[in-house]
C-alpha positions as CSV (number, residue, x, y, z in Angstrom):
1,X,61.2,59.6,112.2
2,X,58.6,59.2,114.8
3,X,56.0,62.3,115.8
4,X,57.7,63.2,119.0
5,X,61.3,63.5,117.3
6,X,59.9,65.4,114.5
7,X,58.0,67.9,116.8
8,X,61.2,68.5,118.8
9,X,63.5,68.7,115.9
10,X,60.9,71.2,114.5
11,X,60.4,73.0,117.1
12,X,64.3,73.6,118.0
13,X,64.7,74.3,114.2
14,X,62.4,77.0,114.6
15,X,64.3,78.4,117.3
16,X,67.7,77.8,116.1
17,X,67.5,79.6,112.8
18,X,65.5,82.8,114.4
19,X,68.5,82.8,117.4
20,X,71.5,82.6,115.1
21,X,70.0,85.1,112.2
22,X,69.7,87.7,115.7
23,X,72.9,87.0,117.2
24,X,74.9,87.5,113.6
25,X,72.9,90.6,112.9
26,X,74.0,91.9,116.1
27,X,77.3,90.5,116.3
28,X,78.3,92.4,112.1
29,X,76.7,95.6,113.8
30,X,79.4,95.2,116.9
31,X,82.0,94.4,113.7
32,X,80.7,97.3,111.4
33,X,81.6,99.6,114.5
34,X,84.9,98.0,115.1
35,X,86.0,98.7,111.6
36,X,83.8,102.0,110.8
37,X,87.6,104.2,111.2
38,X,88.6,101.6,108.4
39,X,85.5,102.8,106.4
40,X,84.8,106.1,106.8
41,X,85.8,109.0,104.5
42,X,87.7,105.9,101.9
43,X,85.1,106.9,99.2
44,X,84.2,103.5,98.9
45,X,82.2,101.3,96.3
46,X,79.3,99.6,97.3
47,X,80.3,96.3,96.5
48,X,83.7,97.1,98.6
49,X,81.3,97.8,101.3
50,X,79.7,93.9,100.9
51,X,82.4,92.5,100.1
52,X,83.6,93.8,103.4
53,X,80.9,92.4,105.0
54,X,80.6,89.4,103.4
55,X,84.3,88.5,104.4
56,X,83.8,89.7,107.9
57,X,80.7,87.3,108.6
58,X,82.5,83.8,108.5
59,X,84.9,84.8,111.0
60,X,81.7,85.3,113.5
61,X,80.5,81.9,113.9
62,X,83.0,80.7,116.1
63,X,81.3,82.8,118.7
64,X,77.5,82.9,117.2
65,X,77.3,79.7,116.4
66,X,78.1,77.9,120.0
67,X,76.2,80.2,121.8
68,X,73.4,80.1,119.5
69,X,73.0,76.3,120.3
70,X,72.9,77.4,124.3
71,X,70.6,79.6,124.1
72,X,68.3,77.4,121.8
73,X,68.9,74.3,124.0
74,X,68.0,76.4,127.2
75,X,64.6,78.4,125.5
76,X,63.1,75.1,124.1
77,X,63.8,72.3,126.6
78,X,62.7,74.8,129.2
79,X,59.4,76.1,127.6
80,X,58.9,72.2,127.1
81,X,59.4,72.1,131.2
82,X,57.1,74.9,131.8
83,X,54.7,73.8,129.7
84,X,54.7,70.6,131.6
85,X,55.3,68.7,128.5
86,X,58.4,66.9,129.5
87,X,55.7,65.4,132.2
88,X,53.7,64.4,129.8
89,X,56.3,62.6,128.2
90,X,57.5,60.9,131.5
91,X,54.3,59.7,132.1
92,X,54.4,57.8,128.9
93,X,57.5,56.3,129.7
94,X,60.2,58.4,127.7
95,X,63.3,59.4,129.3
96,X,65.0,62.6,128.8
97,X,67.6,61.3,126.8
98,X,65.1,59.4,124.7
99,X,63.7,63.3,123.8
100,X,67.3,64.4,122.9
101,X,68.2,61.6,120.1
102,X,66.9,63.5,117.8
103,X,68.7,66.4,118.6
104,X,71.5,64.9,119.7
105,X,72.0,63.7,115.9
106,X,71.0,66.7,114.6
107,X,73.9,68.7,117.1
108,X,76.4,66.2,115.6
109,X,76.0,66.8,112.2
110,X,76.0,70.4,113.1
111,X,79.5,69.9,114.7
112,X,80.6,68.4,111.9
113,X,79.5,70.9,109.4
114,X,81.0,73.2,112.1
115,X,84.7,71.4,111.6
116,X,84.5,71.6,107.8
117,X,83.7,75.8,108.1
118,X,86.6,75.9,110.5
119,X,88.8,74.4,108.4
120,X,87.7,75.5,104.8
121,X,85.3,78.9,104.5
122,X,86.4,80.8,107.7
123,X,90.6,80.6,106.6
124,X,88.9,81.6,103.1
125,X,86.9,84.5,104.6
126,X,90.3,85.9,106.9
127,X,92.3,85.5,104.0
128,X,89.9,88.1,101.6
129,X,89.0,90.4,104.6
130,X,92.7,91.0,106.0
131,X,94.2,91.5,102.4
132,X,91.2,93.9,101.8
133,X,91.5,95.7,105.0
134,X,95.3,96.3,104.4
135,X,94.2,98.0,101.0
136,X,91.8,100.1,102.2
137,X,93.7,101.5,104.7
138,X,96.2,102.3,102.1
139,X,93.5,105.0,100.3
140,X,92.7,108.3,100.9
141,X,95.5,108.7,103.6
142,X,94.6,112.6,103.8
143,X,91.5,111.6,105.8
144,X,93.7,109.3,107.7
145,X,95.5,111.5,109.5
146,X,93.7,110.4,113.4
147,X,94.3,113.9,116.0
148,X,96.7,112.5,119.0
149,X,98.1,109.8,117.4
150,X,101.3,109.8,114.8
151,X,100.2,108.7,111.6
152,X,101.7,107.3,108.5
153,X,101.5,109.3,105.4
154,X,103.7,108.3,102.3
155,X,106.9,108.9,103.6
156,X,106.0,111.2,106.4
157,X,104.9,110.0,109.9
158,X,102.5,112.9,110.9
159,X,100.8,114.0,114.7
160,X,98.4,116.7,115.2
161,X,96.6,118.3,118.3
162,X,93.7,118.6,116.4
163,X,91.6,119.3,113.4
164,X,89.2,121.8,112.5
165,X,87.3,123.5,109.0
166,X,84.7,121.6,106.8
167,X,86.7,118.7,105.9
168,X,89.5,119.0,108.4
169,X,91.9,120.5,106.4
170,X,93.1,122.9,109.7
171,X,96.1,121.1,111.6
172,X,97.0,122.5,114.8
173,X,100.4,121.4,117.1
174,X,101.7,119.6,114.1
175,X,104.7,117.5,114.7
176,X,106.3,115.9,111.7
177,X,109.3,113.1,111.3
178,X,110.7,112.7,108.1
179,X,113.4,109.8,107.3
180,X,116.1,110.1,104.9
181,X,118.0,107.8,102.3
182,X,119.9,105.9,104.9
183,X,117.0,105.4,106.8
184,X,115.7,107.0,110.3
185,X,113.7,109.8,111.2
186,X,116.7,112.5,111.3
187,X,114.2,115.3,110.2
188,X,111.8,116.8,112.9
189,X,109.1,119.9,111.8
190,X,107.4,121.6,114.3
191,X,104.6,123.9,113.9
192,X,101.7,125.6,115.6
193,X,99.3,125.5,112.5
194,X,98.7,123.7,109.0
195,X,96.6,123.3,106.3
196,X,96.3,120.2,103.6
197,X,95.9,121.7,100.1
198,X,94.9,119.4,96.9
199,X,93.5,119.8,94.0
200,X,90.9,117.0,92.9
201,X,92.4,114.1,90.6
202,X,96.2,115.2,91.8
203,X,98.7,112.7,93.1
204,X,100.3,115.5,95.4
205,X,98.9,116.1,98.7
206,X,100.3,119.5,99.5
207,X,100.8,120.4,103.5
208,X,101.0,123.9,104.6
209,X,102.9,124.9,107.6
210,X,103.4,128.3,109.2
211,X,105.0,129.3,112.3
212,X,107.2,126.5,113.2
213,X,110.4,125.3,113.4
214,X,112.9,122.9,111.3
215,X,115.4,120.3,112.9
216,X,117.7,118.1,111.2
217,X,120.1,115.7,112.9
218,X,123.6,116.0,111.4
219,X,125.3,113.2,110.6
220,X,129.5,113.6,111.0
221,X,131.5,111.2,108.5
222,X,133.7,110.7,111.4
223,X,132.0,108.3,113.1
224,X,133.5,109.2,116.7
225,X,132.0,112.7,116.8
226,X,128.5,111.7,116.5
227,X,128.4,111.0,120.3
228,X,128.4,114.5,120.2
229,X,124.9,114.5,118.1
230,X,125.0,117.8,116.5
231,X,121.8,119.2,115.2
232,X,120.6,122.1,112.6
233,X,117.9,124.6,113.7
234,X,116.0,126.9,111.8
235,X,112.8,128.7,112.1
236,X,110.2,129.6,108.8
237,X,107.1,131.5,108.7
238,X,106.1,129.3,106.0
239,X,107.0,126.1,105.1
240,X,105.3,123.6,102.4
241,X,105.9,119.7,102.5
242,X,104.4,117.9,99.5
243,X,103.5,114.5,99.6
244,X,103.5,112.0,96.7
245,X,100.1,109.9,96.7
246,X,100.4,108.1,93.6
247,X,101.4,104.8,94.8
248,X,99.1,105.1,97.4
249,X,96.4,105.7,95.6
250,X,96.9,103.3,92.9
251,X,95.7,100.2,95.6
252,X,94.6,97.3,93.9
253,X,91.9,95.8,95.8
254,X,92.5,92.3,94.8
255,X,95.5,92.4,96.1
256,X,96.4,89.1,98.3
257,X,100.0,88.9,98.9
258,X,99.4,88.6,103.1
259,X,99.4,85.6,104.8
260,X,98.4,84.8,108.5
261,X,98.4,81.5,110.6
262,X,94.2,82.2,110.9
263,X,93.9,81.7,106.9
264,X,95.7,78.1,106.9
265,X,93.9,74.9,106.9
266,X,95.0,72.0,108.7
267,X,97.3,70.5,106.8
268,X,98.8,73.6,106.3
269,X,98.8,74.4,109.7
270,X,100.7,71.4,110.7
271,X,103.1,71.3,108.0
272,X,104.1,75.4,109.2
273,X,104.3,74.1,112.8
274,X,106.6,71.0,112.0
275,X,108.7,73.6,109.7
276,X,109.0,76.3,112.6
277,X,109.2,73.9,115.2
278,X,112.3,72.2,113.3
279,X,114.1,75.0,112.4
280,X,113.8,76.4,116.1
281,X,115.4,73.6,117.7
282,X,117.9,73.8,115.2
283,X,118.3,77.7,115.6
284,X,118.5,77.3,119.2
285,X,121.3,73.8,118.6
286,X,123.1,76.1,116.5
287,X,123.6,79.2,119.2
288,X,124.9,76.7,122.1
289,X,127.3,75.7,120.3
290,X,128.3,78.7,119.2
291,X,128.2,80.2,122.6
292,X,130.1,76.8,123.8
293,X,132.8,77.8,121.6
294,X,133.1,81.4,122.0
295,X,133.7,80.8,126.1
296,X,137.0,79.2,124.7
297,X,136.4,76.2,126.9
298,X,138.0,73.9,124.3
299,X,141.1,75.7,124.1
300,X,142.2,75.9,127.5
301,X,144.1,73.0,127.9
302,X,146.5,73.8,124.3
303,X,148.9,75.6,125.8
304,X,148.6,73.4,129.2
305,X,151.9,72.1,130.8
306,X,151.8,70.3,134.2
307,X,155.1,71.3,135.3
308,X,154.6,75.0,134.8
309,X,151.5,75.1,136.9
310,X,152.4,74.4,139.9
311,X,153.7,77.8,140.2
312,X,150.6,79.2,140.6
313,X,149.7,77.6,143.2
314,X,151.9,79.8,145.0
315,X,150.0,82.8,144.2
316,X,147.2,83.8,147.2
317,X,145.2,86.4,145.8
318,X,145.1,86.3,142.0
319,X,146.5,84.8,138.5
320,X,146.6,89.0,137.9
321,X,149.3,88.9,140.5
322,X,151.7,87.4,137.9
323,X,151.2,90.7,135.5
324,X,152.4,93.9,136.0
325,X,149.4,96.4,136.1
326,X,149.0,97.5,132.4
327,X,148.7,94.0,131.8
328,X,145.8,93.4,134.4
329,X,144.4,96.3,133.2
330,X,144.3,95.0,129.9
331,X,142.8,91.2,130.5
332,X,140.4,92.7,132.8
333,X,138.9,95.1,130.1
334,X,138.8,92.4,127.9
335,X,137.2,89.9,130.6
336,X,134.7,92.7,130.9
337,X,134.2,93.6,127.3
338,X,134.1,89.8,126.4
339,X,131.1,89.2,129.0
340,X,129.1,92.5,128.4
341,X,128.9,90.8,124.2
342,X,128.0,87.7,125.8
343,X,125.5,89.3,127.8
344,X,123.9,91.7,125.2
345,X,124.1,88.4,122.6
346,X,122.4,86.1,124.8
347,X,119.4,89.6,125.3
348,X,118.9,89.7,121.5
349,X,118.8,85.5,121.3
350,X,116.6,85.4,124.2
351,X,114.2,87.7,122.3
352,X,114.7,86.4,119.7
353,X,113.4,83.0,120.2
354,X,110.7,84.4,122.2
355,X,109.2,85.5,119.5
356,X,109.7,82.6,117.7
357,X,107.9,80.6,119.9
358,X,105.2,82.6,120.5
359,X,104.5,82.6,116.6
360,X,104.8,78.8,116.6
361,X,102.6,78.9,119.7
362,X,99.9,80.8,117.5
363,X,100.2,78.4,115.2
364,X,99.1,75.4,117.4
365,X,96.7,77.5,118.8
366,X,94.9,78.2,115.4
367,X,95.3,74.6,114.6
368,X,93.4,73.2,117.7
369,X,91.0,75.8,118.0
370,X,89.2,74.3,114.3
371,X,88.5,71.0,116.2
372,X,87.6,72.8,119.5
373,X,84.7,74.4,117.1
374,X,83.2,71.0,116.8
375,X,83.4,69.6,119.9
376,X,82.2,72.7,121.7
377,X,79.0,72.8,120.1
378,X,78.2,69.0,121.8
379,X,79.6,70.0,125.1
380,X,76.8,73.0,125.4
381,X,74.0,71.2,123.8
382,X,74.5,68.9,126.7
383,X,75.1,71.8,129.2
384,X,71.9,73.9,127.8
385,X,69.3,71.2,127.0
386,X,69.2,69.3,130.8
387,X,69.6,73.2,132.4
388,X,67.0,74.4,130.6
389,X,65.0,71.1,131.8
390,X,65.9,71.8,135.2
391,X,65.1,75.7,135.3
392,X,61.9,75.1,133.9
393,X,61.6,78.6,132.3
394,X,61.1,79.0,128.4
395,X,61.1,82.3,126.7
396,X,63.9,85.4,126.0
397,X,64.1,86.4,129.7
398,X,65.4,84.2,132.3
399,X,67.5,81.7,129.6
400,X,69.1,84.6,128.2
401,X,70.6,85.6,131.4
402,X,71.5,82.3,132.1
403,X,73.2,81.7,128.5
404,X,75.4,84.9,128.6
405,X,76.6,84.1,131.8
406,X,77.7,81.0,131.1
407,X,78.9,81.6,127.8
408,X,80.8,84.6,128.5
409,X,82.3,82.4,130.7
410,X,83.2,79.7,128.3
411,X,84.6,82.3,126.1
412,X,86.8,84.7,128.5
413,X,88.2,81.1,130.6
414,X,89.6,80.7,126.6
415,X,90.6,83.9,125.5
416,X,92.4,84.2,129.2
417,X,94.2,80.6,128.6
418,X,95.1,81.6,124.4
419,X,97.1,85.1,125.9
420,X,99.0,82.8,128.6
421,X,99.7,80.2,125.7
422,X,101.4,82.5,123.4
423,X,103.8,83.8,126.5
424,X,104.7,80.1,126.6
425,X,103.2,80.0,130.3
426,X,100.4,77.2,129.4
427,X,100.4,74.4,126.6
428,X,98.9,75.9,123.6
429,X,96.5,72.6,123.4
430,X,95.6,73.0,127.1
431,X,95.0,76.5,126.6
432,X,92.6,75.9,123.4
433,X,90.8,72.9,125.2
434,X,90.7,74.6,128.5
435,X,87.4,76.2,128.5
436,X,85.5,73.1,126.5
437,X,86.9,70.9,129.1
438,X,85.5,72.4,132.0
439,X,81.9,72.8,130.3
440,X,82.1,68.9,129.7
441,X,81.6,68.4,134.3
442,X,79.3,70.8,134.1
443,X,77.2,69.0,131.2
444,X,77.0,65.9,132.9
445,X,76.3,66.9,135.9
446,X,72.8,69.1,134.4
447,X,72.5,66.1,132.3
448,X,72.1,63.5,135.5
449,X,70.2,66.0,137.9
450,X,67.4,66.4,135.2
451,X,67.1,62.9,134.7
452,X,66.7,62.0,138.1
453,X,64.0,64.9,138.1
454,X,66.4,66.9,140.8
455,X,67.2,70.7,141.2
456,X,69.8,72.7,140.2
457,X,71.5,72.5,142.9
458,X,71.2,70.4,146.2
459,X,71.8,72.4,149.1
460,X,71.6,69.2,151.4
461,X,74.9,68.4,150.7
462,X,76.3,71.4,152.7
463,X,73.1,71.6,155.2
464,X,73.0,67.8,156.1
465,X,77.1,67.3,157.4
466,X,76.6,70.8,159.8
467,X,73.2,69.0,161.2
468,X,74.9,65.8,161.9
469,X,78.1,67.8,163.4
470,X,75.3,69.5,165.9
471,X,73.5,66.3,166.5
472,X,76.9,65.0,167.8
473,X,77.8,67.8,170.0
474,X,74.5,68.1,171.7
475,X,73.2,71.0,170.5
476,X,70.1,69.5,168.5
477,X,68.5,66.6,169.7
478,X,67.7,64.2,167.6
479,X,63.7,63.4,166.8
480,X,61.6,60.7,168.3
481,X,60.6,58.5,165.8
C-alpha cells in the first residue's frame, strides 16, 4: 500500500469509527425513548436491561451505518478540498478516482460485511428483542394499565380517565369489559372511582369499584329473540373484581415461540415466499371455481329442451310472467338472497387475500431489503466522496446539513415506496430498490463534475438557451468581436 492510500484510508478510518460510535449512541437513545413505556415500572434486572439493549442495537445499522459512510465521505474528501490538498495531488498527476481506490476497496468490503449482518446477526438480534419485548410486556400488568386507552389485564380489558395517589392506585371513570365462556365482551362495569389493592408476593390483583354500575348482555336460548338484545342492569355502591396474575407473572424470559418475516434469513425468506405465493394462487384457483360452480352455470342446459323454448319467446316483459305471483315472489327472494351471499362471500375473500398478499408482499420486501444494505453503502460513498470534493467544506457544519438532507431523503423516498408495496400498489422489489436507484444518477453525476474540476451545479445550462432566445429576437445584440 503506497503512502497516499494509507494516509487516506487512515484518515477516513479515523472519521468513520468516531461518526458511527456518535450516530449509534444517539440513534439507542432515540430507541431507549421509544421503548421506555415497555420499561418503566417492569421491575426489571439489569441484565434484562442490556440484554434489551444489546438486541435493539443490530437492528440500527441499516440506518447508521449508510449514513455514517455519507457523512464520512462528505467531512473528509471535503476537508481534503479545503485544505487544498486534492490540488496538491492534481498537480502531481493523480486523478480523483486514483485517491478513492483505496477506499473504494475498503467501501466494498464494508458492503459485504454489511450483506453478511443483514442476513445473519440483525434476523438474530429481532428474533431475541421481539420475543423479549412480548415478555416484558406480559409483567407487572398493574402498572400497565395506560389512562385513555383500554388496556389488557388477565382477562379483563380495562379504561380509565385517569390516575392519581403514590403509585397510581386511584382510578377514576373506569370502564370495564369482561368476556365470558363462550367468548365476547357481554359484561360492561361502569364506575366513577377505583382503587387497585394487592398485597406484595400475591398472585391476585384485587380492583375496587364504588359508585357504578353493572351490565350484562343476556343471551336468549331462542336464537330469534336476541334481535331483541335484552340486557341486565344493576347499580352497587361497592363492587370488587379480582384478577388472577399468576400466569402472568410466571413470564419466562427466554421464551422464543414468535416468529416474524424480519428474523428470517434468505433462504428462509425465499423458501416462505415460494410457500405463500403457491398456496395463494391455489387458494385463489380454488374460490373461482367454486364461485363458477355456485352461479349454476353448468347446470342450465340439464333440463334444456328446444321445443319447449320457443314459448318464451312469446313473453314481452319477463320469464316471471309465466308464474303466478307467490311464485315470483319466491324466485325473486331467492335471486336476491342468492346474490347478497355472493356478494358478502366475495367481501370476506377479497379481504381475505388482501391480506395475504400483503404478508407475502412483506416478505419480498424483507428479502430484498438485505441486498439493498450492501449496495446502498457503494451508491453513497460515490454520492458523498465527489460532493464533498465539490463543496470543498470539511468539518461538522456545512456536511452535516448536507448529509441529512440527502439521507433523509434516501430513507423517506423508501419508507414511502415499502407502505405503497405492501398495499400491492408498487412491486415490492421496485419499492425496496427505489430509493438506491435514484442515488446511483445522482452519484455519477458528483462523481464526473468533480473530476472535471466543475461546480455543483451549472447554471449555464438554463442561462445560456434564454440568451441565445434574446439574441434571436433582437433584444441583446450580440458583441463585436
Amino acid at each position: 500500500m503506497k503512502i497516499l492510500d494509507r494516509y487516506i484510508l487512515v484518515s477516513y478510518l479515523q472519521t468513520f469509527f468516531t461518526v458511527f460510535i456518535i450516530l449509534m449512541f444517539i440513534f439507542v437513545l432515540q430507541a431507549i425513548w421509544l421503548y421506555i413505556g415497555e420499561l418503566a415500572g417492569k421491575d426489571l434486572d439489569v441484565s434484562i436491561i442490556l440484554k434489551f439493549l444489546l438486541y435493539t442495537t443490530p437492528k440500527l445499522v441499516p440506518m447508521v451505518l449508510p449514513l455514517t459512510i455519507l457523512l464520512t465521505s462528505i467531512m473528509v474528501f471535503g476537508s481534503f478540498a479545503e485544505n487544498y490538498e486534492f490540488a496538491a495531488m492534481k498537480s502531481s498527476g493523480i486523478s480523483l478516482q486514483r485517491a478513492m481506490r483505496g477506499l473504494t476497496l475498503f467501501i466494498v468490503l464494508v458492503s459485504i460485511t454489511a450483506f453478511v449482518f443483514a442476513n445473519n446477526v440483525i434476523p438474530a438480534a429481532e428474533f431475541k428483542i421481539i420475543n423479549l419485548r412480548k415478555n416484558i410486556a406480559k409483567m407487572k400488568p398493574a402498572m400497565a394499565i395506560t389512562a385513555g386507552v383500554f388496556n389488557e389485564v388477565g382477562n379483563i380489558n380495562i379504561k380509565v380517565d385517569k390516575k392519581s395517589g403514590d403509585n397510581d392506585q386511584y382510578l377514576h371513570d373506569v370502564i370495564i369489559h369482561t368476556g365470558t365462556e363462550r367468548g365476547g365482551d357481554y359484561t360492561v362495569i361502569k364506575s366513577k372511582e377505583g382503587e387497585l389493592v394487592s398485597s406484595e408476593g400475591s398472585n391476585v390483583l384485587s380492583l375496587v369499584l364504588t359508585d357504578g354500575n353493572y351490565y350484562r348482555e343476556v343471551q336468549p336460548s331462542d336464537y330469534s329473540k336476541r334481535d331483541h338484545k335484552p340486557f341486565m342492569k344493576s347499580y352497587f355502591e361497592e363492587y370488587t373484581k379480582n384478577i388472577d396474575l399468576s400466569e402472568l407473572n410466571q413470564v419466562d424470559m427466554d421464551d422464543e415461540s414468535y416468529t416474524t418475516q424480519s428474523m428470517l434469513r434468505i433462504g428462509e425468506l425465499t423458501k416462505s415466499i415460494d410457500s405463500f405465493s403457491v398456496s395463494l394462487n391455489e387458494r385463489k384457483e380454488a374460490f373461482a371455481t367454486s364461485m363458477y360452480s355456485r352461479t349454476g352455470v353448468k347446470s342450465l342446459d340439464i333440463n334444456f329442451n328446444p321445443e319447449e323454448s320457443d314459448k318464451y319467446k312469446s313473453f314481452k316483459h319477463s320469464i316471471l310472467d309465466n308464474y303466478n305471483s307467490n311464485q315470483s315472489q319466491r324466485i325473486v327472494d331467492d335471486a336476491i338472497r342468492t346474490t347478497n351471499a355472493a356478494i358478502s362471500h366475495l367481501s370476506i375473500k377479497k379481504q381475505e387475500f388482501k391480506q395475504s398478499s400483503r404478508r407475502l408482499n412483506k416478505y419480498e420486501i424483507a428479502l430484498h431489503e438485505k441486498y439493498v444494505l450492501a449496495v446502498a453503502c457503494i451508491v453513497l460513498f460515490f454520492v458523498g466522496a465527489p460532493l464533498g470534493a465539490i463543496i470543498r467544506k470539511g468539518g461538522m457544519g456545512l456536511p452535516m446539513v448536507i448529509a441529512i438532507i440527502i439521507f433523509l431523503s434516501y430513507h423517506f423516498i423508501g419508507i414511502f415506496a415499502k407502505n405503497s408495496a405492501e398495499d400491492g400498489s408498487i412491486s415490492p422489489f421496485i419499492a425496496t430498490w427505489l430509493s438506491t436507484l435514484i442515488m446511483l444518477p445522482l452519484g455519477i453525476y458528483f462523481t464526473y463534475r468533480a473530476t472535471t474540476d466543475q461546480g455543483l451545479f451549472s447554471f449555464d445550462i438554463i442561462t445560456e438557451p434564454i440568451s441565445k432566445f434574446f439574441k434571436k429576437i433582437g433584444l441583446v445584440k450580440p458583441k463585436d468581436k
